[in-house]
N, C-alpha and C positions, 0 to 999 in steps of 0.2 A: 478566447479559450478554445484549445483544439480539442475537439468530440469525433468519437465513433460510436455508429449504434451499433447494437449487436441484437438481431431480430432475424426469427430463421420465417417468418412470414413477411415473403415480397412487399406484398401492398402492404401490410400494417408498418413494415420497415421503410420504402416511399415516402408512404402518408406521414410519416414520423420526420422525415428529413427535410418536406417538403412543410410543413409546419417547423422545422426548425429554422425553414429559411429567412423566417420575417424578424428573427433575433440576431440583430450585427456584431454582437459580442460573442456570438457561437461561431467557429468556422467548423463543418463536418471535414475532419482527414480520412476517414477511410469508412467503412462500411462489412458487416458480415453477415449470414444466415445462419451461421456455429461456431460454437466453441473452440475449434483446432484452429479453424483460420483466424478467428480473430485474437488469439490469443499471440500469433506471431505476429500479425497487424499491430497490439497495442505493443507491444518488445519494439516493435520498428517504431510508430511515431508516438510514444509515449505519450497521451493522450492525458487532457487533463481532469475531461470527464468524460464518464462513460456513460449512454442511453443503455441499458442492460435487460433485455427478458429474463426470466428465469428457468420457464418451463422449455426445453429446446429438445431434440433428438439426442439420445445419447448422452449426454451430459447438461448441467443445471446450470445457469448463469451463477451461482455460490461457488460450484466444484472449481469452474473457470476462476473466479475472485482467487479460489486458496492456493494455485498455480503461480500468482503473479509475485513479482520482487519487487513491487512497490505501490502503494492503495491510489490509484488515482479518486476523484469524486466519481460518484455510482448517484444514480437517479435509474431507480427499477420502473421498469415499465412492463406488466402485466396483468393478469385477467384475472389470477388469485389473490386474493385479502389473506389468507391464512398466515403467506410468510414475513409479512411488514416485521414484526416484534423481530424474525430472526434476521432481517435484513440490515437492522440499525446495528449489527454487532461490525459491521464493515463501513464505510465513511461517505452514508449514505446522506444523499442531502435531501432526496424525495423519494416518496416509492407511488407513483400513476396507474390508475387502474384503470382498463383499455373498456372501454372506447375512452380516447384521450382526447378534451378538451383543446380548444386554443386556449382558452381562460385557463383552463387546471395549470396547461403548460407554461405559461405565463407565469405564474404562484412558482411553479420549482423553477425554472429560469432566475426569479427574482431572491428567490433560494441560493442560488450557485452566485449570485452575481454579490448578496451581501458574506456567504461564504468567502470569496473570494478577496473581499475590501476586507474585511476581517483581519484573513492569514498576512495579505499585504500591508496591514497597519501593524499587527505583531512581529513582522521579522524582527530578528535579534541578530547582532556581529556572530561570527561565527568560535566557537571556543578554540582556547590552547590546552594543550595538555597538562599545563602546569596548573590550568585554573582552578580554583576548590569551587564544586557546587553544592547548594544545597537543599538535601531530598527529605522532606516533611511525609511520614507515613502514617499514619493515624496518630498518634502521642508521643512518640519517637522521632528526632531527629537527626539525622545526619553532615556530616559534613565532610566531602571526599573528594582526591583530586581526580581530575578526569580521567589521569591515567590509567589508576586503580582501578577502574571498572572492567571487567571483566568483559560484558556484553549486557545486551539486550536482549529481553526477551517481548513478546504481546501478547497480551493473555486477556484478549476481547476489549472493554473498554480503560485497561490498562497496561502499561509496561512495564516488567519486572527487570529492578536492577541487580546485579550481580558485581558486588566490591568485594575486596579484604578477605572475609571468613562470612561476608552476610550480605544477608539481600533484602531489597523493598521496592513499594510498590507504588510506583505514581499514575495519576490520572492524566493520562496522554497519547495520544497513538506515536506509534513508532517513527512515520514519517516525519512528525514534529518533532523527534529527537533528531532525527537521522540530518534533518536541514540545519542543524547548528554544529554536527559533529568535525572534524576536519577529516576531510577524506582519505590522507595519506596513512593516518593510524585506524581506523572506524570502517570494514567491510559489511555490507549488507548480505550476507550471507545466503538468505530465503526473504520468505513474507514474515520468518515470525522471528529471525532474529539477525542484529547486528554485534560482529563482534571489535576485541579490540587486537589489532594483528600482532601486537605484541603480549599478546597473551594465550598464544597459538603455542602449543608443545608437539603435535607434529599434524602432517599431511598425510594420505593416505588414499589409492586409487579406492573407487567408492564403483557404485553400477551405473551403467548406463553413460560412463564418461565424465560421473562427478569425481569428487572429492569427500571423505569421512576426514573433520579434521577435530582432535582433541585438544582443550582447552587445559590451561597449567592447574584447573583443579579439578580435570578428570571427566566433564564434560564433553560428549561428544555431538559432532552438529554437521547434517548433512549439508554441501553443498550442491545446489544443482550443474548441467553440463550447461550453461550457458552463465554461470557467476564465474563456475570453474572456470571459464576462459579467462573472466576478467581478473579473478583473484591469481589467475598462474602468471600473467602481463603484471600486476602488481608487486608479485614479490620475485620477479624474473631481472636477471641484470641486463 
């Protein structure tokens, strides 16, 4: 699994890498002391989990989380107990409280690694558009075809979908939708939503070099200046 830590103290950053050394299922790709760099760090090698501080100069290892286009695993490593409850709203597999064990680190290690055998015994073929799925929301059931969806939305430890004239709400994070979608109809827009590109009614220069694009029922959805390049190459001849 490729990891970056992200720890804006040297030695505790070191000592964290140098204990991650004796785990041969870890490879570190890159390393940071803040938020700015390592946020183009994880865009470049898309990391599959992240060693994450919280508390950092200027910005909070969360603010960096709500930045990113797609949830790698997070294993927080920090000195406060306070934010663990608001930690697991992200796809967290462990939250370590410094001074960090080899033992502790061991226990989340062993974490990521049955995480990991998990998602890889769950894959599923990836869907058609023509496929009907069906979305069980508390007593109500659905049955729709994929095209119809509209988007995705994440709304913490669920994703709300958007069909027809209506919407519901399943228990799943957005990346575990997003890895069965087909890519050529299904943009991941942000962190918090994916939509369906033919269900786009128009485009629109936005600030900072994105995109404002409105959805055929009237929904509008930022996109950022680094999706915007990928989504102008996707619907570009």
């Amino acid at each position: 699994m490729k990891a970056i830590v992200v720890e804006d103290s040297r030695i505790a950053r070191e000592g964290l890498i140098e204990m991650l050394g004796e785990f041969t299922e870890v490879t570190i790709v890159g390393e940071a002391e803040h938020p700015t760099p390592a946020l183009e760090l994880i865009r470049e090698k898309r990391p599959d989990v992240i060693f994450l501080d919280i508390h950092m100069p200027g910005e909070t290892g969360f603010e960096l989380l709500e930045k990113l286009d797609y949830i790698p695993r997070i294993i927080f490593t920090t000195a406060y107990s306070e934010y663990a409850i608001k930690s697991f709203d992200y796809h967290t597999i462990d939250y370590l409280l410094k001074p960090i064990s080899q033992e502790r680190l061991a226990l989340a290690i062993a974490k990521l690694n049955t995480s990991t055998d998990e998602t890889a015994q769950g894959i599923k073929p990836a869907l058609e558009m023509n496929n009907k799925i069906f979305i069980k929301d508390d007593d109500k059931c659905h049955l729709v075809t994929l095209e119809s969806i509209r988007y995705f939305e994440s709304c913490k430890n669920h994703v709300r979908i958007f069909f027809n004239q209506e919407s519901a709400f399943v228990k799943k994070s957005l990346s575990q939708i997003e890895e069965r979608l087909p890519r050529k109809f299904f943009f991941r827009a942000n962190r918090q939503f994916i939509v369906n590109l033919q269900a786009i009614s128009t485009i629109e220069e936005g600030i900072r070099d994105g995109y404002v694009i409105t959805m055929n029922n009237g929904t509008t959805i930022d996109i950022s200046r680094r999706q915007a390049t990928d989504l102008k190459d996707i619907l570009s001849f």
